[in-house]
N, C-alpha and C positions, 0 to 999 in steps of 0.2 A: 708611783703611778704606772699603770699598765698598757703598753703601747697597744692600742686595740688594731694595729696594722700587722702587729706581729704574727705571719704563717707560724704554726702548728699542728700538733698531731688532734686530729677532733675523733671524737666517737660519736655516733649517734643512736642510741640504743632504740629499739621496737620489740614489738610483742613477739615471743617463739615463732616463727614460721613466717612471720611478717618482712623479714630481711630483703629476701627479691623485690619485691613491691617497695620497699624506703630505696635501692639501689637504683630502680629504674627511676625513681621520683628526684634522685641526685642527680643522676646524668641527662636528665632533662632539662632542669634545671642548673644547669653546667659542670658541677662539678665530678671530678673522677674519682671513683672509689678504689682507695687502695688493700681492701680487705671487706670480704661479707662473710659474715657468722650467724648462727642461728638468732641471736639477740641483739644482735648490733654490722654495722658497716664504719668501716675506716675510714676515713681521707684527709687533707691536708688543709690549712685554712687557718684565717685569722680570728680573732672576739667580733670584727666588723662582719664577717660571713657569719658566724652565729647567730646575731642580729637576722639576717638575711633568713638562714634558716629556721629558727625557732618561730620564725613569721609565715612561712611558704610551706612547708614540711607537713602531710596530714598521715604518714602513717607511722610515725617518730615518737616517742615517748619521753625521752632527755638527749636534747646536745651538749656534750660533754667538752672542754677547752684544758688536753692536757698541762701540770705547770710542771711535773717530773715524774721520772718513773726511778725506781732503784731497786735494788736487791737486798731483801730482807729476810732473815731469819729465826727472827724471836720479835715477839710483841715488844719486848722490854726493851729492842733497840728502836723504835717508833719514834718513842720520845725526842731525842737528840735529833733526830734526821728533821723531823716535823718544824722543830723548835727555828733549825739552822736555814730554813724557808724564809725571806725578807716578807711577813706578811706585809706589815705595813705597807708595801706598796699596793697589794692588794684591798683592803679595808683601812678605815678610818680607826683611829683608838677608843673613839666615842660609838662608834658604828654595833650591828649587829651580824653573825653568822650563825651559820647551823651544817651541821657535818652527817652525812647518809656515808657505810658504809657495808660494802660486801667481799666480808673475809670467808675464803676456804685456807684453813690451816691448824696443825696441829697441836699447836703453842696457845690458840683459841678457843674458848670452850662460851662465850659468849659477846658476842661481836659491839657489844654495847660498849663493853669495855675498850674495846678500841674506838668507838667515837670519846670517850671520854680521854683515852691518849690523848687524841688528837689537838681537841678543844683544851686540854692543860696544856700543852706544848705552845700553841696560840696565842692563847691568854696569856702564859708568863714570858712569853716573848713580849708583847706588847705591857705587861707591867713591869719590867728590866726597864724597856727603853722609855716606857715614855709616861709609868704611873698609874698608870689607868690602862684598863680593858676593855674589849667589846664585849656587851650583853651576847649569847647565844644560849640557842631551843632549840627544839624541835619545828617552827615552823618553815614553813621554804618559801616564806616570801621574801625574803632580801638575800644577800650573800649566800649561796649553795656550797658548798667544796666535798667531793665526793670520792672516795677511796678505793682502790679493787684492791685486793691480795689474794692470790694464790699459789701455792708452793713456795717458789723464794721470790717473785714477781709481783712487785707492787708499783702502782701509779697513783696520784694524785693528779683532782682535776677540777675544774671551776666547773663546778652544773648549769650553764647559762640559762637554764631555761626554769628554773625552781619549780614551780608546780607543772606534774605531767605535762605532757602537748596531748596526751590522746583524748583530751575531750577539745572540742573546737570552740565552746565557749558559748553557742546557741543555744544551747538546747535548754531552755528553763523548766522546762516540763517532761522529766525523762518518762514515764509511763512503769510500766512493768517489766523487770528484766530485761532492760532495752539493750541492745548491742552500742558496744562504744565506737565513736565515732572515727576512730583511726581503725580498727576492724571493719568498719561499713565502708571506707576508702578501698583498705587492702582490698576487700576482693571483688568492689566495681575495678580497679586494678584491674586485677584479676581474669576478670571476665574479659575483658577484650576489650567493651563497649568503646563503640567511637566518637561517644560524646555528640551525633548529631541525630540519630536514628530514635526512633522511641524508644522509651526505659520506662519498663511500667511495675509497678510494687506493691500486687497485692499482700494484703494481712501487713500491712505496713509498720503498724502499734503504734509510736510515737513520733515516727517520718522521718529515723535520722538515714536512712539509704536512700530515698527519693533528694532528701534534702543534700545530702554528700552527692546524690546525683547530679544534680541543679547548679552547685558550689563549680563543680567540675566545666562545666558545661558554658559556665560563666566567666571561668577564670577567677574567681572568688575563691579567696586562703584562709587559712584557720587564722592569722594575726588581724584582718579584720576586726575581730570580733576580740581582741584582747590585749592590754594595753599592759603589761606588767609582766617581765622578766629576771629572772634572777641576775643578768648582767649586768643589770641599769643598778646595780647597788656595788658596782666594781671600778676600783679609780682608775678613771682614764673612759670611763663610758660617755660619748657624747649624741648627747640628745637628736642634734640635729641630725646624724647619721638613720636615727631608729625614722624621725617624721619623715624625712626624704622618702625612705622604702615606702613608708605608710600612705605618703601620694602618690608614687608609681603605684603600690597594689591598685589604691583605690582606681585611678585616669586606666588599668589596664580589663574592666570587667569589662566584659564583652552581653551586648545585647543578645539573647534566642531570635532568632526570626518568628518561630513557627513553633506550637503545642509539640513537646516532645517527652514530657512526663508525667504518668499518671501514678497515682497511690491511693489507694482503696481500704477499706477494714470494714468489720460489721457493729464495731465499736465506732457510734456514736462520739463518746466521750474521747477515744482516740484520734479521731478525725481533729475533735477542739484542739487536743493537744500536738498534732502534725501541724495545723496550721498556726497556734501561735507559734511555735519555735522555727517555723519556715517566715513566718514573719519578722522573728528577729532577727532572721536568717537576713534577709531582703530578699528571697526569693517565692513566698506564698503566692504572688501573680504567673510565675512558669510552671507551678505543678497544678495541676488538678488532680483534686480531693473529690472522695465518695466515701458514701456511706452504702457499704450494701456485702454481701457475701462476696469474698475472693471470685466464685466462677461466674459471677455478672460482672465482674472489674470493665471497663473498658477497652479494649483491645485495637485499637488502632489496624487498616491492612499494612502491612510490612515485607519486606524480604531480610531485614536485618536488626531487627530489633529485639529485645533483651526485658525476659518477664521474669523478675527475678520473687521469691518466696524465702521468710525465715521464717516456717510455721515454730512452734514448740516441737519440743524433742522428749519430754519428759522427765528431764534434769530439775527444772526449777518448776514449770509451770503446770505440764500438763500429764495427766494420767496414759501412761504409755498403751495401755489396751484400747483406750479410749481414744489414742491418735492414732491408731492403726487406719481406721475409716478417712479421717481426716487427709493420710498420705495418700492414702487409695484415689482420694477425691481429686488431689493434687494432680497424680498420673491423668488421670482419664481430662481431667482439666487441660495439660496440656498437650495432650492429644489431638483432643477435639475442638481441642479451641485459639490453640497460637502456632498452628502451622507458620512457618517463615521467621519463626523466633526463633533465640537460642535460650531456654528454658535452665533457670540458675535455682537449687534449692540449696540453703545450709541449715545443716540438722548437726547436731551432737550426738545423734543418736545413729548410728549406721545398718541397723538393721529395721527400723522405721523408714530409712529412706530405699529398702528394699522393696516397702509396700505400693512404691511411687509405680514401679512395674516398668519402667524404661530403663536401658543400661546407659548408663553415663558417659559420654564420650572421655569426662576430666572427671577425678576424684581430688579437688585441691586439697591443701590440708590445714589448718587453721588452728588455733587455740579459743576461743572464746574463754578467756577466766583461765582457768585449769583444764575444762571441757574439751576433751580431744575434739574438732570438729571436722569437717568435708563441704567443701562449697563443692556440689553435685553440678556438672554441666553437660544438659542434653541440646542437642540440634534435633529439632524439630522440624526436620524436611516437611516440604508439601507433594502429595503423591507419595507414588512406590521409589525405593531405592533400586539403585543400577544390581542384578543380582552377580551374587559372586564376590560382594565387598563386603567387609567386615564393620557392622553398622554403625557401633560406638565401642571403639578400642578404649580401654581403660590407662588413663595415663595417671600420677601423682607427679605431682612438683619432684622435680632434682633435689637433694637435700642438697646444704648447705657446708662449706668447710666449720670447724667451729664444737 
C-alpha cells in the first residue's frame, strides 16, 4: 500500500506554450514550482496534493506522482528494472492497469513495444508472487503508470489523473471545432482579466470562454464537474480525503453581485448550445446570451473590461479569402465600438489578423491542436493618444527553459 502523504517529485504536464499560465495557477494555489518547461512544470508533493490538484488545476492536462527514475540504455534492460518495482503495493492482483508511454531513443523504433515491456514485467511480477495477474488495456480509467525515456534518462510515474484534465467535464454539446477548455482558461490567464469588470464574447459557438469565464469569476473548478480519477484505483487511496476537497470546493463558490458577462453568436443553434453546457456548468443565470451579429453584441460602458473574439482562421472552418472581410469587420468593430476595452482576438492564422488593421500591444503565443496560434491584445483607448508614445509595442511571451 501506498502512503498517499508521501512528498515526491510530481510533473504536471499542459499544452506547448501553456506552462506560464499552469505555473501561475500553482503558486496561487500554494504550491512552488520547482522547474517550468514548455509542456510541463515541476514541484514537490504528495498522491493527497494530486487529489487536490487533478480537482483545481484548469490549464493541466496529466498530474503525474513520480515512483522512480533510473538510467537506461537498451530497451532490453527495461524488463529487469520494471519487474524489480514492488507493484503490488501499488494494484491489487485481481485489479486492472494500463501503461502510456513516451520514448525518444535509439534502441526504439516503436514505442509500443515498450508498453508491452513494461505490462510483462508487471504481470509476471504479480504471477511469481501471487498466481494471478491484473487485466490491462489500453483504457485510462483505472490504474495509469506512465513512462518518459530519453537518451539514458528514464522515469516512471503514477498518472493520477487517467483521462486528460483539459476538458472540464461541462461541456456536453461541444459545437464545431470548439477550443478546449484548458486553452479557453490559458489565455482568459492570459489576458489579464480581473475577474470583476465585464468580459464580453462575441462569436462565442459553444460558450466554452464566456463559461471558463464565469467558472473564474465564481471560484468554480474543473473537479466539480468530475468524479473519477486515476488515483482512486491506487492502494492507499482514501475516499474521505477526495469528498473533504469536494465540500470545501463546493461551500467556496462565490456569488457575482452584478451582470458582468455577456456572449453572443448569430448561430441560433449555438446559443441552444452555450446555454445548455453553461447550465451544466451552473452558471447559465451569470452570462447573458444573444443571438444576433458579433457588432450588435452588447457592450456594457467600461474603462476596463475585456471583449474577447475566436473568429475562424481558415484551418478548419473557414474559407481564408472569405475571412478577410470578416477580420476587417472585427478591426473597425473594435474601434468604434469598445473604446475602454482591452480587445483580445485568437486566430491561427497571422496574416488574417493583419486585416484586423490595429497593432497589437501582445502577440501571445498558443498552440491550439498543432495550430501555431496568437492571442492578439489591443487596448483600445478612448480619445487621442499622449503623441510621442509608441502606441502598441509588440511583445510575445518569454519562452520557456525546456
Amino acid at each position: 500500500m501506498i502512503d498517499f502523504d508521501q512528498v515526491g517529485r510530481l510533473v504536471v504536464t499542459c499544452y506547448d506554450r501553456n506552462a506560464p499560465f499552469l505555473e501561475a495557477e500553482l503558486i496561487e494555489l500554494g504550491f512552488i514550482p520547482t522547474g517550468v518547461f514548455r509542456t510541463h512544470v515541476e514541484l514537490t508533493g504528495s498522491l493527497n496534493d494530486c487529489i487536490f490538484l487533478n480537482m483545481h488545476l484548469r490549464t493541466a492536462s496529466h498530474v503525474l506522482y513520480e515512483i522512480q527514475s533510473f538510467s537506461l540504455d537498451h530497451v532490453q534492460s527495461l524488463y529487469m528494472i520494471v519487474k524489480g518495482i514492488p507493484w503490488e503495493d501499488f494494484i491489487d492482483p485481481d485489479g486492472y492497469f494500463s501503461v502510456i508511454s513516451n520514448v525518444k531513443h535509439e534502441s526504439v523504433d516503436n514505442p509500443l513495444f515498450v508498453n508491452v515491456k513494461i505490462k510483462d514485467a508487471i504481470a509476471d511480477r504479480f504471477r511469481e508472487k501471487f498466481g494471478i495477474r491484473p487485466d490491462s488495456g489500453s483504457n485510462l480509467n483505472e490504474a495509469v503508470f506512465q513512462f518518459f525515456w530519453k537518451g539514458e534518462a528514464a522515469s516512471l510515474y503514477i498518472n493520477t489523473s487517467g483521462d486528460t484534465l483539459i476538458k472540464h467535464g461541462y461541456r456536453k454539446i461541444p459545437g464545431a471545432a470548439p477550443m478546449m477548455e484548458s486553452l479557453a482558461s490559458a489565455c482568459i490567464l492570459a489576458s489579464g482579466w480581473d475577474q470583476t469588470s465585464p468580459f464580453v464574447n462575441p462569436m462565442c459557438g459553444s460558450g466554452t470562454v464566456a463559461i471558463e469565464a464565469a467558472l473564474m469569476a465564481t471560484d468554480r473548478y474543473p473537479g466539480l464537474y468530475r468524479d473519477d480519477y486515476a488515483l482512486m484505483y491506487i492502494k492507499g487511496y482514501d475516499a474521505g480525503v477526495y469528498y473533504g476537497l469536494k465540500e470545501k470546493m463546493m461551500n467556496r463558490i462565490k456569488p457575482i453581485d452584478s451582470q458582468i458577462i455577456w456572449a453572443s453568436d448569430i448561430s441560433e443553434r449555438a446559443i441552444k448550445a452555450s446555454k445548455e453546457n453553461a447550465r451544466f456548468a451552473g452558471v447559465e443565470d451569470l452570462i447573458q446570451f444573444e443571438v444576433c451579429d458579433f457588432r450588435e453584441t452588447t457592450l456594457p460602458e467600461t474603462e476596463s473590461g475585456m471583449v474577447f473574439l475566436n473568429p475562424e482562421y481558415g484551418e478548419r472552418l473557414g474559407n481564408e479569402e472569405e475571412l478577410e472581410e470578416t477580420y476587417r469587420e472585427i478591426g473597425d468593430f473594435m474601434k468604434k465600438r469598445c473604446p475602454g476595452y482591452t480587445g483580445l482576438v485568437f486566430t491561427g492564422n497571422l496574416d488574417l489578423g493583419k486585416k484586423i488593421g490595429l497593432k497589437p500591444k501582445r502577440r501571445i503565443p498558443f498552440y491550439n491542436g498543432t495550430i501555431d496560434c496568437r492571442l492578439l491584445v489591443f487596448e483600445l483607448y478612448r480619445g487621442s493618444r499622449v503623441p510621442g508614445k509608441e502606441e502598441f509595442p509588440s511583445q510575445e511571451m518569454p519562452k520557456n527553459p525546456g
